[in-house]
N, C-alpha and C positions, 0 to 999 in steps of 0.2 A: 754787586758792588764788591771789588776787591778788599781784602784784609787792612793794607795801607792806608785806601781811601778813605774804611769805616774809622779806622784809629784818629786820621787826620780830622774827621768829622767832629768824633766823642772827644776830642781836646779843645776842638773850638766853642762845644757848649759844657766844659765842665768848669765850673770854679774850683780854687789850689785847692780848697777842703776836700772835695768831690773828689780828686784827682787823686788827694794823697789817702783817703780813703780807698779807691780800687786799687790804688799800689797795696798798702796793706793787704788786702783781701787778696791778692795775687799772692804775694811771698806769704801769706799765712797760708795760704792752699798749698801751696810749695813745702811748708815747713807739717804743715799735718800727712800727706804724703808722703817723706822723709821719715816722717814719724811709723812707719808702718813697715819701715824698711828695720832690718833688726840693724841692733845697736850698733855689733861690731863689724856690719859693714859699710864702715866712711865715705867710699865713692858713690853711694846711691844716696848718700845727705847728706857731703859735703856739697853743693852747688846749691842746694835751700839752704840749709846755713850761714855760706859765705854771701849768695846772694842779702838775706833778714841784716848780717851784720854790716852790710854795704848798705844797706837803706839806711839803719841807726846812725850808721859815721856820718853820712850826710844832713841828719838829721840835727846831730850834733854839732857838724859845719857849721850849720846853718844858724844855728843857736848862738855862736861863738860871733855870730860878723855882727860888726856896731850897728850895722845898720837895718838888722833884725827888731821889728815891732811888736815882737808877743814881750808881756811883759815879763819882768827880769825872775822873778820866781816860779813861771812855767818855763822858761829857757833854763833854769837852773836845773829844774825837774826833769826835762827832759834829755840836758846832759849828761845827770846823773843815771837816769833808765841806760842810756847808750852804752857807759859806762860797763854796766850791770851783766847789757846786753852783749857785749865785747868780752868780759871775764867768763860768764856764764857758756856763748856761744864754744870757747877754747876747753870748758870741762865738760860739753859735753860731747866735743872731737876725740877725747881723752876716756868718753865713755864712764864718767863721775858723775854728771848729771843726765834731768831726763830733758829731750826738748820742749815736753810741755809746759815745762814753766815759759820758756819765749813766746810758746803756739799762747797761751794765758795773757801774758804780755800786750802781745798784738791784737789779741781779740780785744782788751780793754781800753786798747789804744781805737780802735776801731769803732766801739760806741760811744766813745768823745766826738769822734769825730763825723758820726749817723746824724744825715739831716733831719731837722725834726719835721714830722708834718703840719701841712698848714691844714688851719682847720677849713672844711669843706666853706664855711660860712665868711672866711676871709677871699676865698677864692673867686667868687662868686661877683 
């Protein structure tokens, strides 16, 4: 099965949680990899960076349009992480901070967002 076809597949059975879970765990791999790269050289993590802070903007878009359903103080939450994640990402292009605090970030962003298991007994 080609690359394409498998991507085309794994989008028709994910739900947005599921979805916006392996985006995180992608740009988090991205940003721990960057992370390994030393500080002061920008080209091997700026494109995990830039990509993490393109996830949060949108994330934040998303938050901002009326016709967003999560309720009004997790979109608030969430704007303000973005925020966070926008100031933070520029100190640590600047070589101020460390990236772990985003790679932190998105991991905890991440087990909000971990399906829970069903128990073997509902399954059944």
């Amino acid at each position: 099965m080609s690359l394409r076809a498998y991507q085309q597949a794994a989008t028709r059975v994910e739900n947005p949680r599921e979805t916006e879970y392996r985006l995180f765990a992608q740009v988090t791999l991205a940003l721990i990899e960057a992370g390994k790269a030393d500080a002061s050289d920008i080209p091997a993590r700026i494109d995990a960076l830039d990509w993490n802070r393109r996830v949060w903007t949108a994330l934040s878009d998303d938050c901002s349009s009326p016709g967003n359903a999560l309720p009004a103080q997790l979109r608030a939450s969430i704007i303000s992480l973005a925020i966070f994640v926008g100031r933070h990402t520029s100190k640590v292009i600047r070589g101020q901070e460390s990236i772990e605090t985003l790679i932190d970030i998105n991991r905890t962003v991440m087990q909000g967002l971990m399906p829970t298991p069903v128990p073997s007994s509902a399954a059944a």
